[in-house]
C-alpha positions as a Markdown table, in Angstrom:
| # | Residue | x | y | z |
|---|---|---|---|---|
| 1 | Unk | 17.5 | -17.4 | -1.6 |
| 2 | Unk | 17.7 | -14.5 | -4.0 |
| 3 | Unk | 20.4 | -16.2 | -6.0 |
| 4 | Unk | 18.7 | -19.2 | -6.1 |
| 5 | Unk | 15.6 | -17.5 | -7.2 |
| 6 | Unk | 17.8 | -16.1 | -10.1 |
| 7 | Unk | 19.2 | -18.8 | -11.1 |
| 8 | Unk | 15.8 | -20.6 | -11.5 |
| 9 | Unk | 14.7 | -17.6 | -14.0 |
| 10 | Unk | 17.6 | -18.0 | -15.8 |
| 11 | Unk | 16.9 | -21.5 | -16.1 |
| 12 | Unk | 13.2 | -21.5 | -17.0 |
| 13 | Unk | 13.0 | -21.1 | -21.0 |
| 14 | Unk | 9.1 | -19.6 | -20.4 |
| 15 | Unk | 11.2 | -16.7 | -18.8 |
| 16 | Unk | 12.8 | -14.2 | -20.9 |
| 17 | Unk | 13.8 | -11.2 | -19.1 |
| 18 | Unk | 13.9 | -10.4 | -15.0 |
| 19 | Unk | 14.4 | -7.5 | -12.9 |
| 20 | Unk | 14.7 | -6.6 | -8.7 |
| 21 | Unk | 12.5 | -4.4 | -7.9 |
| 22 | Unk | 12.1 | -2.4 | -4.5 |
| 23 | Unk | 14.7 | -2.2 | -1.6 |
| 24 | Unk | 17.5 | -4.5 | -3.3 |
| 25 | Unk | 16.9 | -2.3 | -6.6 |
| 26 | Unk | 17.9 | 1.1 | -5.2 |
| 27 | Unk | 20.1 | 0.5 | -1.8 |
| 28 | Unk | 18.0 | 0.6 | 0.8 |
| 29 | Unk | 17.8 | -3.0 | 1.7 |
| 30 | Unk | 18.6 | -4.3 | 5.3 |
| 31 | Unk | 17.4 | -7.4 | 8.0 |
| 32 | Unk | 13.6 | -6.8 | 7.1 |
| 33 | Unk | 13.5 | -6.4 | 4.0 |
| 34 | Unk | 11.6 | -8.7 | 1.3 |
| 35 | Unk | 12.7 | -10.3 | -1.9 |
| 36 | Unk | 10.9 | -8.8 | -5.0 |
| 37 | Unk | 11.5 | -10.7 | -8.6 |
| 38 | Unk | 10.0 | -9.7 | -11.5 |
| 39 | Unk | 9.8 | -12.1 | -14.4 |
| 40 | Unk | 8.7 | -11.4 | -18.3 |
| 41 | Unk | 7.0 | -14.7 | -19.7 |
| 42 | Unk | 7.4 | -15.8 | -23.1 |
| 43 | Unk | 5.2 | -14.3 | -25.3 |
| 44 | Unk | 3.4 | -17.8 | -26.4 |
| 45 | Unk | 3.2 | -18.8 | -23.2 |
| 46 | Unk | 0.4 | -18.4 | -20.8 |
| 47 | Unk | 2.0 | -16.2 | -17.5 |
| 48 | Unk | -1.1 | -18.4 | -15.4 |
| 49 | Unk | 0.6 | -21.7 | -16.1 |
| 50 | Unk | 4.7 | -20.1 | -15.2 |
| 51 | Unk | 3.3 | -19.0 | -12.5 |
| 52 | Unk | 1.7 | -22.6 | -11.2 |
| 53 | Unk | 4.8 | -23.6 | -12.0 |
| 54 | Unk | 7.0 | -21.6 | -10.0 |
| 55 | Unk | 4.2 | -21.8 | -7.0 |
| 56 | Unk | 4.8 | -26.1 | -6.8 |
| 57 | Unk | 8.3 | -24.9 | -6.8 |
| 58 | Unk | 8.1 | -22.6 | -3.9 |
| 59 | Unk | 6.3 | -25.0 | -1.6 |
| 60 | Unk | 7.9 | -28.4 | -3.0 |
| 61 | Unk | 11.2 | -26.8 | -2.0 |
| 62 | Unk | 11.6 | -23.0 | -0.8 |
| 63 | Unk | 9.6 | -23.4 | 2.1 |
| 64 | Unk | 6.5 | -21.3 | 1.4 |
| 65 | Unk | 3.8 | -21.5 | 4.2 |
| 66 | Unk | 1.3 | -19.5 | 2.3 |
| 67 | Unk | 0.9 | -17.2 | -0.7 |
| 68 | Unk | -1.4 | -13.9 | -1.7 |
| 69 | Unk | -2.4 | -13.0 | -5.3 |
| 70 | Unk | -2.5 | -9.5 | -6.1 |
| 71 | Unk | -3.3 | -8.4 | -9.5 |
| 72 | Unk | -2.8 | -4.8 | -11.1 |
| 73 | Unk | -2.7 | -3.8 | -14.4 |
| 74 | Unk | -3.7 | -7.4 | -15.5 |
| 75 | Unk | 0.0 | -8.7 | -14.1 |
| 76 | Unk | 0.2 | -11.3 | -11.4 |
| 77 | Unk | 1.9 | -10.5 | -7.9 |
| 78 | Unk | 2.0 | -13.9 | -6.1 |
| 79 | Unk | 3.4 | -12.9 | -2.9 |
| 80 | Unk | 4.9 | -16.0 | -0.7 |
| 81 | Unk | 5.3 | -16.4 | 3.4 |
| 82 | Unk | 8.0 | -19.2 | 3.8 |
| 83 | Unk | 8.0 | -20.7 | 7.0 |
| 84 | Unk | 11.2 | -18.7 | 7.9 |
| 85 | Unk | 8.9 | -15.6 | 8.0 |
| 86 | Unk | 10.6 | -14.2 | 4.9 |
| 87 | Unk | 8.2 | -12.8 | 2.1 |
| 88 | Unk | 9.5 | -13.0 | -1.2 |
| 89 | Unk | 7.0 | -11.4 | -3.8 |
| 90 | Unk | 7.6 | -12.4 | -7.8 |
| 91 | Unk | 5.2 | -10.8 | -10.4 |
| 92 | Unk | 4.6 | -12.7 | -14.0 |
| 93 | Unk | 4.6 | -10.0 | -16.7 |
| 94 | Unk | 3.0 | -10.9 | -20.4 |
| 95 | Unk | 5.9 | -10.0 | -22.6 |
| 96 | Unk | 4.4 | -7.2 | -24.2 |
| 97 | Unk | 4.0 | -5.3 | -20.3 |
| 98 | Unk | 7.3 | -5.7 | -19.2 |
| 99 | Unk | 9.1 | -2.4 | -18.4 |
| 100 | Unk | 9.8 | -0.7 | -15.2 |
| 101 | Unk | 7.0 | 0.6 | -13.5 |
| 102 | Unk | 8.8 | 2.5 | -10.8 |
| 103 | Unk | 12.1 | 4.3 | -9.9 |
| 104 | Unk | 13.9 | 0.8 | -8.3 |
| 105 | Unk | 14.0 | -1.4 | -11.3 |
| 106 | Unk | 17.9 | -3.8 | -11.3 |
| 107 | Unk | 17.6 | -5.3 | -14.6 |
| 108 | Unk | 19.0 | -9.1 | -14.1 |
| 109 | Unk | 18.6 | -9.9 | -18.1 |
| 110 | Unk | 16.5 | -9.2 | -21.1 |
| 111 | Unk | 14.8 | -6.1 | -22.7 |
| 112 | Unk | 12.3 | -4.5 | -21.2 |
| 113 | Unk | 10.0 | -2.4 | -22.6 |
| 114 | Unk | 10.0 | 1.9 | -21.9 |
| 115 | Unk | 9.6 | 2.4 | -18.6 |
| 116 | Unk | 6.5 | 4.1 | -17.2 |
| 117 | Unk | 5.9 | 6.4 | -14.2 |
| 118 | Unk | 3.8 | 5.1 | -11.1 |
| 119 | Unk | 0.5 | 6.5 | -11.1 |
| 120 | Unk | 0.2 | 8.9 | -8.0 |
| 121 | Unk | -3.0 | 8.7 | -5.6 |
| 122 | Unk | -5.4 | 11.4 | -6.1 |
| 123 | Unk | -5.9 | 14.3 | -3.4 |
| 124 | Unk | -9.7 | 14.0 | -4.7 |
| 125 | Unk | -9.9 | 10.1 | -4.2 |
| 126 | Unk | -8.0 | 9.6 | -0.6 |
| 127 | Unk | -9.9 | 13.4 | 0.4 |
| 128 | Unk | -13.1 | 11.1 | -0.1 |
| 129 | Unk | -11.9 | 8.2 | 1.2 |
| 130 | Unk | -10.9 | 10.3 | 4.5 |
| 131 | Unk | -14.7 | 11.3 | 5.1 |
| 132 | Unk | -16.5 | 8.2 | 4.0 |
| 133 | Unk | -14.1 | 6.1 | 6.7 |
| 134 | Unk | -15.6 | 9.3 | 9.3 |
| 135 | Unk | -19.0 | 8.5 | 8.4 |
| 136 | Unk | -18.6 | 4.9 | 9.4 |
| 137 | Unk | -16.9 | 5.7 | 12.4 |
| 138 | Unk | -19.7 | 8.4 | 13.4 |
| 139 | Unk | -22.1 | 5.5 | 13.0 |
| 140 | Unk | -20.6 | 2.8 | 14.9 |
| 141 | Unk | -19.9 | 4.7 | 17.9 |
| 142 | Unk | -23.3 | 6.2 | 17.9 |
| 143 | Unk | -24.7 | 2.3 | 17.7 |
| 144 | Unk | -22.1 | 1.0 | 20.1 |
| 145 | Unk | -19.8 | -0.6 | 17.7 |
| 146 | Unk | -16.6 | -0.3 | 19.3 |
| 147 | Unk | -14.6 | -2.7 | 17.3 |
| 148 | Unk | -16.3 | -1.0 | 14.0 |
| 149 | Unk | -15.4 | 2.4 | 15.5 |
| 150 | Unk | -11.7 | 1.2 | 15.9 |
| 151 | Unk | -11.4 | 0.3 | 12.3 |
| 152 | Unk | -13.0 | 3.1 | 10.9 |
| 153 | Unk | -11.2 | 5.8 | 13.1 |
| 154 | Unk | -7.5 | 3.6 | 12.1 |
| 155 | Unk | -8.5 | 4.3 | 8.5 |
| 156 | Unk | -9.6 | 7.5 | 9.1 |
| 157 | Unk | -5.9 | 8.4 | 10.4 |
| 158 | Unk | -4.0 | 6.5 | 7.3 |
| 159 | Unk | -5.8 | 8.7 | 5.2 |
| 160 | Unk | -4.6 | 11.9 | 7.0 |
| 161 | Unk | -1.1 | 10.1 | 6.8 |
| 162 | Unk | -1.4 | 9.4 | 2.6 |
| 163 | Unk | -2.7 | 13.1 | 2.0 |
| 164 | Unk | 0.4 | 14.3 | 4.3 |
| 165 | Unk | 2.6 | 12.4 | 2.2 |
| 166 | Unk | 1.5 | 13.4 | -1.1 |
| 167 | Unk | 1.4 | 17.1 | 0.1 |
| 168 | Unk | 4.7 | 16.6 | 1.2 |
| 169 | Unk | 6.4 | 14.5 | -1.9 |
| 170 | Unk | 7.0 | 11.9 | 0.3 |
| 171 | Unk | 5.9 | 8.2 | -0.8 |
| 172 | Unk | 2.2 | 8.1 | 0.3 |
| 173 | Unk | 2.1 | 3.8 | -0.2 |
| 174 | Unk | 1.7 | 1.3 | 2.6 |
| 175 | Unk | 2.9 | 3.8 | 5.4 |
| 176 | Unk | 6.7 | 3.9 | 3.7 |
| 177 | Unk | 7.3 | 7.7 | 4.7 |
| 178 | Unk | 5.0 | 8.5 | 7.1 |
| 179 | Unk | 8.0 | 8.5 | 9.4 |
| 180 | Unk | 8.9 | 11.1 | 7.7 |
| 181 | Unk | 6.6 | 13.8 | 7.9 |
| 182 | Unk | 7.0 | 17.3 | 10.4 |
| 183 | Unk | 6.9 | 16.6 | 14.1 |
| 184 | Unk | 3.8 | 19.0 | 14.2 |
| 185 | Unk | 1.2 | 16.9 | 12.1 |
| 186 | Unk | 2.4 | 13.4 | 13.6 |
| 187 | Unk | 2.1 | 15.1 | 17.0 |
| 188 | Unk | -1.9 | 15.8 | 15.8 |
| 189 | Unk | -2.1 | 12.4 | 15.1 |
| 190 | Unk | -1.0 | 11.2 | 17.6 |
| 191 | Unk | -3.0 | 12.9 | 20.3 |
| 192 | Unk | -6.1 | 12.1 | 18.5 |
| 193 | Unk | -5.5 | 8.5 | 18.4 |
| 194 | Unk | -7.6 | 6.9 | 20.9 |
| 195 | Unk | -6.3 | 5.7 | 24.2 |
| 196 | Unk | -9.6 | 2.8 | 24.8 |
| 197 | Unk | -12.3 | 2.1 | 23.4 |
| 198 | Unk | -14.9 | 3.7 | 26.0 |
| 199 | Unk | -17.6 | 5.5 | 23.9 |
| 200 | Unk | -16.5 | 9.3 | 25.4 |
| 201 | Unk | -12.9 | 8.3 | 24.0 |
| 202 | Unk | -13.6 | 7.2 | 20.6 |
| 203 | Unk | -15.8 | 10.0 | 20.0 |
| 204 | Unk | -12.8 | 12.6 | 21.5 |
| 205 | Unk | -11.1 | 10.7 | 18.6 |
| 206 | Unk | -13.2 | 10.7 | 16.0 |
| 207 | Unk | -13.8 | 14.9 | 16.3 |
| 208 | Unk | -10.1 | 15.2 | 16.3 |
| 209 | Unk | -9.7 | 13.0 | 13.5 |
| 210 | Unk | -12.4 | 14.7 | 11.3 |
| 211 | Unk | -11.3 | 18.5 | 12.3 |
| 212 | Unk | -7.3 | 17.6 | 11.3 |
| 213 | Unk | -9.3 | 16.0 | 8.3 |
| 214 | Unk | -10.7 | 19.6 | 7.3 |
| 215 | Unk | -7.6 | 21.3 | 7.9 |
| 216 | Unk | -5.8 | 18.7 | 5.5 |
| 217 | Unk | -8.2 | 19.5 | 2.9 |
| 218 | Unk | -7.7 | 23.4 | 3.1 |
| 219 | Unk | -4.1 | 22.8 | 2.4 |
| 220 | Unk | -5.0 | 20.3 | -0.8 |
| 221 | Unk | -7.5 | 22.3 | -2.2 |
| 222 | Unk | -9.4 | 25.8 | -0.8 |
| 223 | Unk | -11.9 | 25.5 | -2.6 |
| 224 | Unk | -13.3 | 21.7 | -1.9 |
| 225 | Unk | -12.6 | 22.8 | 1.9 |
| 226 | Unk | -15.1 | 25.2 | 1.7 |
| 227 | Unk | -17.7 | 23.4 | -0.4 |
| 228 | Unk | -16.7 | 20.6 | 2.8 |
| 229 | Unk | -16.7 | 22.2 | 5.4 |
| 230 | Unk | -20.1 | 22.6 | 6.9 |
| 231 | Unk | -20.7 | 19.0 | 6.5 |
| 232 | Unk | -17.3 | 17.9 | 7.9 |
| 233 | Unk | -18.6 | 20.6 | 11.2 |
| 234 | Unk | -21.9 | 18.3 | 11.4 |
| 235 | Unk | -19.5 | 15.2 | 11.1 |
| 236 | Unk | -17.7 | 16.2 | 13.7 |
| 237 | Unk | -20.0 | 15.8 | 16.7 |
| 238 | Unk | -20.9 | 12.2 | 17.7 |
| 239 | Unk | -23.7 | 11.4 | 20.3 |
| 240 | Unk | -22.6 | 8.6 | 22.7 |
């Protein structure tokens, strides 16, 4: 399928330079692994109408079940589900953007533009994050919300996973190297996680959750710990 793939953008005159990005870029690729094609689009040519292009192509004869739109940095990520179960994502870069935006970047042909480093998550950001997702869970478990509580408290915890990553140079995106990370803290996380959804248990959760929240803050940054920490106390106690 990848070749195929390749040989379309070679192919396509609206396409003018391509690249593999992610696991087949740098090595790491094995059974579960996704398909990720970059393509620069002509520069008098709109990247919306190579993209509707190569979407009729993907279901008219690749297979594709469904697809997801994700746009950053004003590029299109269509990303595909064939019916096989395979995802294959391709992104349709204006001429002028295209460059390597992270360490695994295979150029297949063309000139790409400098490359650029990801931009990293900020401690401040995801820190905020942490305790806005332990407000909502507060709430819903002191309304009865149990489904709500389970969300929140599940968000809750991937934040304490991204900050643990970042502190720990390891990559804090999509869960990637969460693996990764000392016995100790995943051992925290995991006895906080909750074992049902009776009220006594998700609040037992959520106060573990919030108190490994403060002491992930104190190793970010000493001095928003302290100018958090009474309120993360009063967030910690729930009523149920």
């Amino acid at each position: 399928m990848r070749k195929e793939l390749i040989e379309a953008a070679h192919a396509d005159d609206d396409v003018v330079d391509a690249a593999l990005v992610g696991s087949a870029a740098t090595g790491r690729e094995d059974a579960w692994s996704d398909i990720d094609l970059v393509l620069q689009v002509r520069r008098d040519t709109d990247p919306a109408e190579v993209a509707s292009r190569w979407t009729s192509q993907f279901y008219d004869l690749r297979g594709a079940a469904h697809h997801l739109d994700v746009i950053a940095g004003g590029v299109l990520y269509r990303v595909f589900l064939l019916a096989s179960s395979l995802q294959i994502d391709v992104s349709f870069w204006p001429e002028d953007q295209f460059r390597a935006t992270e360490s695994g970047f295979r150029l297949l042909f063309g000139t790409p533009q400098p490359s650029t480093e990801p931009r990293e998550p900020e401690a401040s950001r995801e820190i905020g994050m942490a305790w806005l997702y332990a407000l909502h869970s507060r709430s819903a478990i002191a309304r009865r919300r149990v489904w709500q509580a389970t969300m929140m408290l599940d968000q809750l915890r991937d934040q304490l996973l991204v900050l643990a990553c970042m502190r720990h140079g390891l990559n804090p995106h999509h869960g990637r190297d969460a693996d990764r990370l000392p016995t100790p803290f995943l051992t925290v996380l995991r006895q906080a996680r909750a074992v049902s959804q009776a009220e006594p248990e998700l609040a037992r959760s959520h106060t573990a959750l919030v108190s490994a929240l403060a002491d992930e803050v104190a190793l970010h940054d000493p001095g928003l710990a302290a100018d958090l920490a009474t309120p993360l106390a009063a967030l910690a106690h729930v009523s149920v």
